[in-house]
N, CA, C and O atoms as CSV, one atom per row, in Angstrom:
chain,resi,resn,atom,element,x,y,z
A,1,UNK,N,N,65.362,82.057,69.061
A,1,UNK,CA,C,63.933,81.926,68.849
A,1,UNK,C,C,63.645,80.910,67.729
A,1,UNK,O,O,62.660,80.178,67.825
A,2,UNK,N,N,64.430,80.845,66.723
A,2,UNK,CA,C,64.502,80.194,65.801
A,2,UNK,C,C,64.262,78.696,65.889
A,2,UNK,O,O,63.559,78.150,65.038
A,3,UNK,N,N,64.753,78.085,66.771
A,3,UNK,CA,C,65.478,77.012,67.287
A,3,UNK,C,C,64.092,76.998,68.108
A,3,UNK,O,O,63.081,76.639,67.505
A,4,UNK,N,N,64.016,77.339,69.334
A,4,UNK,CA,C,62.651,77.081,69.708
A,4,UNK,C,C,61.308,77.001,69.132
A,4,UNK,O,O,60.478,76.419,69.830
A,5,UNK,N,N,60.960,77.418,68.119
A,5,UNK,CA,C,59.781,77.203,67.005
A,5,UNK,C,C,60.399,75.906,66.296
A,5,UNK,O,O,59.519,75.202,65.800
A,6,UNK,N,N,61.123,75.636,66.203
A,6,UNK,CA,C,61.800,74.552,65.128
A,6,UNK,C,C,61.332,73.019,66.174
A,6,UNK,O,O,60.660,72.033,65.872
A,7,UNK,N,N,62.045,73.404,67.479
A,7,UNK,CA,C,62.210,71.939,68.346
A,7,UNK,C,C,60.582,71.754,68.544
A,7,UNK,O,O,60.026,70.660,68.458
A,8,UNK,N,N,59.930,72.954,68.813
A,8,UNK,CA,C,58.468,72.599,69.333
A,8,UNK,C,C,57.399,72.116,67.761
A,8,UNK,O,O,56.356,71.500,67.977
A,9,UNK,N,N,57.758,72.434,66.400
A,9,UNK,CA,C,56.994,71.827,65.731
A,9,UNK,C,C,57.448,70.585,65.416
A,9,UNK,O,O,56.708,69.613,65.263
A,10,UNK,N,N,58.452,70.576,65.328
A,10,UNK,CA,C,59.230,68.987,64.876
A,10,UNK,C,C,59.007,67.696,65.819
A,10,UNK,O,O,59.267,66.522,65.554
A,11,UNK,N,N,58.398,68.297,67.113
A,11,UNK,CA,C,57.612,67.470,67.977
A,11,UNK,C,C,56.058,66.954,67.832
A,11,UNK,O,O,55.314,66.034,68.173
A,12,UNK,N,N,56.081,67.976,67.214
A,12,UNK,CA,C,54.345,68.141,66.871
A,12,UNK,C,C,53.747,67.024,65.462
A,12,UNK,O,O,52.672,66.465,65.245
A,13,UNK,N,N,55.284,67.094,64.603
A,13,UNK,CA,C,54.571,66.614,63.279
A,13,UNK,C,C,54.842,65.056,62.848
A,13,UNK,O,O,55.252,64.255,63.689
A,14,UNK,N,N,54.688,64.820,62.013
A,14,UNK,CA,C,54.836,63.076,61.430
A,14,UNK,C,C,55.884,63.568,60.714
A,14,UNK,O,O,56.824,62.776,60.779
A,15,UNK,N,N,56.210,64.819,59.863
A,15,UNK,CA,C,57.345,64.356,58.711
A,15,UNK,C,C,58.759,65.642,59.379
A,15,UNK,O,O,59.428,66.366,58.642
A,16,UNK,N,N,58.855,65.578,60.780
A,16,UNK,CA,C,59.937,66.876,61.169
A,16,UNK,C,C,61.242,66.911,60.205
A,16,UNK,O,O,62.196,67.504,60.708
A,17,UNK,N,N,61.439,66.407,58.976
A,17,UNK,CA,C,62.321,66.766,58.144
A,17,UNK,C,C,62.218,67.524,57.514
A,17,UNK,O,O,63.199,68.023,56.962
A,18,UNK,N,N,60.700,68.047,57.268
A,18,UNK,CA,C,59.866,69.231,56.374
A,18,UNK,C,C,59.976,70.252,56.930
A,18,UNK,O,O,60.042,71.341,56.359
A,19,UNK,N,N,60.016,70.066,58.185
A,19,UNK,CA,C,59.876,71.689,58.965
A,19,UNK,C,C,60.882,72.690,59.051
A,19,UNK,O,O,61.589,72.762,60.056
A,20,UNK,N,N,60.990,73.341,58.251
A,20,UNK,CA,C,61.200,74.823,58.069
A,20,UNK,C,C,61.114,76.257,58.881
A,20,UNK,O,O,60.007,76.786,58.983
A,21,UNK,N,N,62.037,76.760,59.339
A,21,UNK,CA,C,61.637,78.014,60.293
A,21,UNK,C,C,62.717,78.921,59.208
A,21,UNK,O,O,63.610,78.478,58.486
A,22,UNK,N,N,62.316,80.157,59.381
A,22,UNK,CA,C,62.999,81.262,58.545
A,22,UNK,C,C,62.657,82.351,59.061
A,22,UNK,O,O,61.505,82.670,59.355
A,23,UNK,N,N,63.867,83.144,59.239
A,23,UNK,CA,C,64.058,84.400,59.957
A,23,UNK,C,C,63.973,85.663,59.132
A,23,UNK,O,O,64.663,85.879,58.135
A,24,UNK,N,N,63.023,86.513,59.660
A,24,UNK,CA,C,63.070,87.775,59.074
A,24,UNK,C,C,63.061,88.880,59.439
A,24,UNK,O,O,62.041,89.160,60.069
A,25,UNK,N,N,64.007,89.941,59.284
A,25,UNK,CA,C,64.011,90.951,60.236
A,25,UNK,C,C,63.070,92.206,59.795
A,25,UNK,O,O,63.631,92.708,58.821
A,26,UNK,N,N,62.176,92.747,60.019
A,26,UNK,CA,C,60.893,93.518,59.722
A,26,UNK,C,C,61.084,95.034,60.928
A,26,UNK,O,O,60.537,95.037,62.031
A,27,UNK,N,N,61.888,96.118,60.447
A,27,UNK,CA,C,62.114,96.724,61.817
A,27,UNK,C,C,62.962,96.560,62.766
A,27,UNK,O,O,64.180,96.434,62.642
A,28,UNK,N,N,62.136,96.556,64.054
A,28,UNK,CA,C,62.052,96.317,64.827
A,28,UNK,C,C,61.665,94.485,65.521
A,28,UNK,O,O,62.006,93.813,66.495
A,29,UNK,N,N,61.156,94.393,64.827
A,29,UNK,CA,C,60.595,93.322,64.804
A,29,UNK,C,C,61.065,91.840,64.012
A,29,UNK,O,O,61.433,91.817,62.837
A,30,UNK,N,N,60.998,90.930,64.672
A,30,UNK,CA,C,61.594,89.280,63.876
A,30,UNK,C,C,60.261,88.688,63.472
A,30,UNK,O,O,59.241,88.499,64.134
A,31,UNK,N,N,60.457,88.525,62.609
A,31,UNK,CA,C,59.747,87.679,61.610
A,31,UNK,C,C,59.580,85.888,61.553
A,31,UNK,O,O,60.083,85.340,60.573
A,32,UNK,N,N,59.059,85.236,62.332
A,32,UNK,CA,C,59.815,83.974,62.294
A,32,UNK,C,C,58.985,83.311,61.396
A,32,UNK,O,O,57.878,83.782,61.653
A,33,UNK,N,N,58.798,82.192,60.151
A,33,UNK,CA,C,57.888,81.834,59.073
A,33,UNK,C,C,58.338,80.461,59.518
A,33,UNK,O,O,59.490,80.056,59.672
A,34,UNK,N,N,57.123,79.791,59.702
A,34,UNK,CA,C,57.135,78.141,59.902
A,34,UNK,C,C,56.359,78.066,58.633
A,34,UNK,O,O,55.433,78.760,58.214
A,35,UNK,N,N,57.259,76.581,57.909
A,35,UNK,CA,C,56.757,75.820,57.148
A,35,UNK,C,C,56.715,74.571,57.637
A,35,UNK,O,O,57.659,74.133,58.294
A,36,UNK,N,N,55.374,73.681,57.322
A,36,UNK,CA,C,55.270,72.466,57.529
A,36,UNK,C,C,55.249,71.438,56.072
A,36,UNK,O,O,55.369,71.887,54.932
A,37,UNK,N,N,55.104,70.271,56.348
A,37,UNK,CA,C,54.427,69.548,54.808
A,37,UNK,C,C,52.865,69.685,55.364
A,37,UNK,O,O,52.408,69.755,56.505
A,38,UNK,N,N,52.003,69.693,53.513
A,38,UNK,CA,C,51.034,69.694,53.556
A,38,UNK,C,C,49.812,69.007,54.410
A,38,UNK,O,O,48.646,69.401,54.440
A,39,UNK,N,N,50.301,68.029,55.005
A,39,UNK,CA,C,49.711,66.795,55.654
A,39,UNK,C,C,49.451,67.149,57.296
A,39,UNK,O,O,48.424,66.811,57.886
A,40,UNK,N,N,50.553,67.880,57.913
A,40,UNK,CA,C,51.126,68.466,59.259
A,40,UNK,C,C,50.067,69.235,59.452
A,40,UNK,O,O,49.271,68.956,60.349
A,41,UNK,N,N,49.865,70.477,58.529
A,41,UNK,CA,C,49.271,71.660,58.995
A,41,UNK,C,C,48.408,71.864,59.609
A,41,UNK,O,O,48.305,73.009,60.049
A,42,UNK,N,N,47.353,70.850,59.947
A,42,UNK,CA,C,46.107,71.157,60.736
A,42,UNK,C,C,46.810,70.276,62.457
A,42,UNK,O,O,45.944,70.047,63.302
A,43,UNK,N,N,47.861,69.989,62.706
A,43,UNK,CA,C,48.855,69.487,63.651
A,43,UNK,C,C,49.372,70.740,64.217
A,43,UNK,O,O,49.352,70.812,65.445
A,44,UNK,N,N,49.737,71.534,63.693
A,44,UNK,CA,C,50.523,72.850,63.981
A,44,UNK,C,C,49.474,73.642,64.573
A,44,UNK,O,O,49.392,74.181,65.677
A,45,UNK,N,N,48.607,73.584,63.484
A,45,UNK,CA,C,47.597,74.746,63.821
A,45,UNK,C,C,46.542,74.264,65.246
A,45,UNK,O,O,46.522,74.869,66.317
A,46,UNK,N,N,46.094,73.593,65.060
A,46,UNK,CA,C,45.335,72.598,66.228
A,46,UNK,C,C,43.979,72.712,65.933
A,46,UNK,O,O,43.620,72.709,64.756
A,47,UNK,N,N,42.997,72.834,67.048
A,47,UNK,CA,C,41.698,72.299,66.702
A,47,UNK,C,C,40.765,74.240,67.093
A,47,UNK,O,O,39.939,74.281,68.005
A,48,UNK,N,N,41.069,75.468,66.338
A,48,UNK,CA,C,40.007,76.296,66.437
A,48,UNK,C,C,41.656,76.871,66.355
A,48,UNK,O,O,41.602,77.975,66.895
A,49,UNK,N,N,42.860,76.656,65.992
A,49,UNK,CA,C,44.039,77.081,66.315
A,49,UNK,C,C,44.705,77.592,67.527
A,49,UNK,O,O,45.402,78.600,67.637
A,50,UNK,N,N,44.330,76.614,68.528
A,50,UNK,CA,C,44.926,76.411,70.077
A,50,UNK,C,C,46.462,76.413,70.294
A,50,UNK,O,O,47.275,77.062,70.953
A,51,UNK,N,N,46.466,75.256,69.325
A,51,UNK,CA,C,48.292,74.962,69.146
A,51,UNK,C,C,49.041,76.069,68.650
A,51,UNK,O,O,49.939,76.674,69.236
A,52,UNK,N,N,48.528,76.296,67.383
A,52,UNK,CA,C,49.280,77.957,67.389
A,52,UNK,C,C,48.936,79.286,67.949
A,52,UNK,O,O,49.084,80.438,67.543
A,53,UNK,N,N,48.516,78.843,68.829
A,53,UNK,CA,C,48.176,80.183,69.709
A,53,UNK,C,C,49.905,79.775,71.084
A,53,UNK,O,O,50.890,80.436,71.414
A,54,UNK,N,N,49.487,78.666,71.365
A,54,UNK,CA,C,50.309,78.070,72.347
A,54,UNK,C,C,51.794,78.213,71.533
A,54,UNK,O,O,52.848,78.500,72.099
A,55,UNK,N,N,51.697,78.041,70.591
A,55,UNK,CA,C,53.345,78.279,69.852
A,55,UNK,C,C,53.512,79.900,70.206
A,55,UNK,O,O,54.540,80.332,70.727
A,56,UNK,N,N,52.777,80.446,69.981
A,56,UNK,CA,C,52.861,82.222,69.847
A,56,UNK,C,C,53.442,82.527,71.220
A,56,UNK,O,O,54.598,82.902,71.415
A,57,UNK,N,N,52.419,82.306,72.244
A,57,UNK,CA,C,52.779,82.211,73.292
A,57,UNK,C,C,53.878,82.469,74.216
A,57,UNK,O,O,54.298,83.355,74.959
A,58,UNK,N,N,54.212,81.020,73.738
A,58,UNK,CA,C,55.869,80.217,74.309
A,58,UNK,C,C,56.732,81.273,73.283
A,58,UNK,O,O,57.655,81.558,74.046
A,59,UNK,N,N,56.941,81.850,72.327
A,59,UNK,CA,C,57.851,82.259,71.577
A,59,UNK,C,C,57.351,83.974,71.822
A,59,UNK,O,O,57.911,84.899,71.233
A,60,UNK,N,N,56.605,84.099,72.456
A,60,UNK,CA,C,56.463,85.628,72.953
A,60,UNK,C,C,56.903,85.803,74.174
A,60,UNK,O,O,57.285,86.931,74.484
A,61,UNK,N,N,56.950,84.672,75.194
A,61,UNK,CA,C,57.499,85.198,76.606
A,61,UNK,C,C,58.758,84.617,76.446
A,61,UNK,O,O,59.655,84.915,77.234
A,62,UNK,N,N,58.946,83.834,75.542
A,62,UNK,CA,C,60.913,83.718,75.742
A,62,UNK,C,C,61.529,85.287,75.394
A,62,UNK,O,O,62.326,85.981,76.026
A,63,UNK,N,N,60.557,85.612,73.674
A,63,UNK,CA,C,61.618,87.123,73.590
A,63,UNK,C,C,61.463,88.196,74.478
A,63,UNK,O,O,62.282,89.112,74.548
A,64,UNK,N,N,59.956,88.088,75.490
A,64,UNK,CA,C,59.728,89.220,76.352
A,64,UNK,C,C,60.948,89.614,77.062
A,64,UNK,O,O,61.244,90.744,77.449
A,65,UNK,N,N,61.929,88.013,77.234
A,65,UNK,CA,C,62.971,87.672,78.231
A,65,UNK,C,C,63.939,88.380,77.624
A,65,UNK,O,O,64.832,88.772,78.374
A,66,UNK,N,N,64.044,88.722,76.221
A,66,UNK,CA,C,65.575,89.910,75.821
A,66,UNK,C,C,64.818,91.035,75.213
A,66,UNK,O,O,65.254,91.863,74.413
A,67,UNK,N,N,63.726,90.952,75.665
A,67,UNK,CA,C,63.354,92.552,75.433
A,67,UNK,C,C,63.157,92.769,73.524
A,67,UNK,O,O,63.688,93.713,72.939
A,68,UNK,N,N,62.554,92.009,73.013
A,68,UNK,CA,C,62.307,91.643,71.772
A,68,UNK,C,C,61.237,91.625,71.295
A,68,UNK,O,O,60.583,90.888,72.033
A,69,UNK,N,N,60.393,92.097,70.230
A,69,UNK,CA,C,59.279,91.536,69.488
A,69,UNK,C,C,59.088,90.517,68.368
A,69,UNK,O,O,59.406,90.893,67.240
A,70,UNK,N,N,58.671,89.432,68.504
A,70,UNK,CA,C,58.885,88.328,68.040
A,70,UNK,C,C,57.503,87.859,67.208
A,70,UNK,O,O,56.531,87.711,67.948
A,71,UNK,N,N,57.315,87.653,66.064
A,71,UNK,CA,C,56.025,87.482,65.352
A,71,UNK,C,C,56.255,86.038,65.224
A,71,UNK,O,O,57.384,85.623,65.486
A,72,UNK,N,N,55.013,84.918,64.725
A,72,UNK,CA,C,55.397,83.340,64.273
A,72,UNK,C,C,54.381,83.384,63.359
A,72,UNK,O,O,53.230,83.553,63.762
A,73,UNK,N,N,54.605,83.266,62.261
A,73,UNK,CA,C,53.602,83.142,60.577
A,73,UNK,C,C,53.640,82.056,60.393
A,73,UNK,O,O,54.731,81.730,59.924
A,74,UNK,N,N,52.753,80.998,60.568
A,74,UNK,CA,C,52.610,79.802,60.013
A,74,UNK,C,C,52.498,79.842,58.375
A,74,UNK,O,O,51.867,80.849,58.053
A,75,UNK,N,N,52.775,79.319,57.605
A,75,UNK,CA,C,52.348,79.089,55.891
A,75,UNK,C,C,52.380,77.889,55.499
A,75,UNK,O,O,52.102,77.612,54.332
Protein backbone atom coordinates (compact mmCIF):
# COMPACT_ATOMS: atom_id res chain seq x y z
CA UNK A 1 0.00 0.00 0.00
CA UNK A 2 2.82 2.01 0.81
CA UNK A 3 4.34 1.97 -2.51
CA UNK A 4 1.09 2.67 -4.19
CA UNK A 5 0.40 6.10 -2.37
CA UNK A 6 4.09 6.87 -2.98
CA UNK A 7 4.05 6.05 -7.07
CA UNK A 8 0.60 7.90 -7.37
CA UNK A 9 1.79 11.22 -5.56
CA UNK A 10 5.21 11.37 -6.99
CA UNK A 11 3.25 11.57 -10.26
CA UNK A 12 1.19 14.18 -9.13
CA UNK A 13 3.95 16.63 -7.81
CA UNK A 14 6.85 19.04 -9.16
CA UNK A 15 9.35 18.11 -6.29
CA UNK A 16 8.65 13.80 -6.01
CA UNK A 17 11.91 13.76 -3.97
CA UNK A 18 9.86 15.33 -1.04
CA UNK A 19 7.32 12.82 -0.98
CA UNK A 20 7.14 10.92 1.97
CA UNK A 21 4.71 7.97 2.83
CA UNK A 22 4.93 6.45 6.45
CA UNK A 23 3.38 3.51 7.84
CA UNK A 24 1.45 3.14 10.89
CA UNK A 25 -0.07 0.41 12.47
CA UNK A 26 -3.28 1.73 14.60
CA UNK A 27 -5.09 -1.71 15.58
CA UNK A 28 -6.47 -3.09 13.25
CA UNK A 29 -5.98 -0.67 11.01
CA UNK A 30 -2.78 0.96 8.70
CA UNK A 31 -2.12 4.21 8.99
CA UNK A 32 -0.57 5.49 5.80
CA UNK A 33 0.80 9.55 6.34
CA UNK A 34 1.70 11.34 3.04
CA UNK A 35 4.00 14.13 3.18
CA UNK A 36 4.44 16.52 0.40
CA UNK A 37 6.70 19.90 0.07
CA UNK A 38 4.89 22.92 0.91
CA UNK A 39 4.34 24.07 -2.69
CA UNK A 40 2.66 20.38 -3.85
CA UNK A 41 -0.10 20.38 -1.38
CA UNK A 42 -2.95 21.95 -3.03
CA UNK A 43 -1.68 19.20 -6.14
CA UNK A 44 -2.36 16.30 -3.84
CA UNK A 45 -5.28 17.61 -2.43
CA UNK A 46 -7.01 18.92 -5.71
CA UNK A 47 -9.65 21.40 -6.38
CA UNK A 48 -12.70 20.92 -3.31
CA UNK A 49 -10.21 17.75 -2.52
CA UNK A 50 -11.17 15.42 -5.53
CA UNK A 51 -7.61 14.18 -5.85
CA UNK A 52 -7.53 13.04 -2.42
CA UNK A 53 -10.60 11.58 -2.39
CA UNK A 54 -9.39 9.62 -5.66
CA UNK A 55 -6.10 8.68 -3.72
CA UNK A 56 -8.41 7.23 -0.83
CA UNK A 57 -10.21 5.46 -3.17
CA UNK A 58 -7.57 3.63 -5.22
CA UNK A 59 -5.81 2.74 -1.80
CA UNK A 60 -9.17 1.46 -0.30
CA UNK A 61 -10.09 -1.03 -3.05
CA UNK A 62 -6.52 -2.33 -3.45
CA UNK A 63 -6.64 -3.24 0.54
CA UNK A 64 -10.42 -4.32 0.15
CA UNK A 65 -8.33 -6.92 -2.15
CA UNK A 66 -6.40 -8.52 1.21
CA UNK A 67 -9.08 -7.94 3.35
CA UNK A 68 -7.49 -4.83 5.12
CA UNK A 69 -8.39 -1.40 6.48
CA UNK A 70 -6.32 1.11 5.09
CA UNK A 71 -6.53 4.97 6.19
CA UNK A 72 -4.35 7.88 3.85
CA UNK A 73 -3.62 11.21 6.14
CA UNK A 74 -2.36 13.75 4.03
CA UNK A 75 -0.08 16.45 6.29
Amino acid sequence: MKELVEVIAKSLVEHPDEVVVTEKQSGKTLVLELKVAPSDMGKVIGKQGRIAKAIRSVVKAAASREDKKVVVDIM
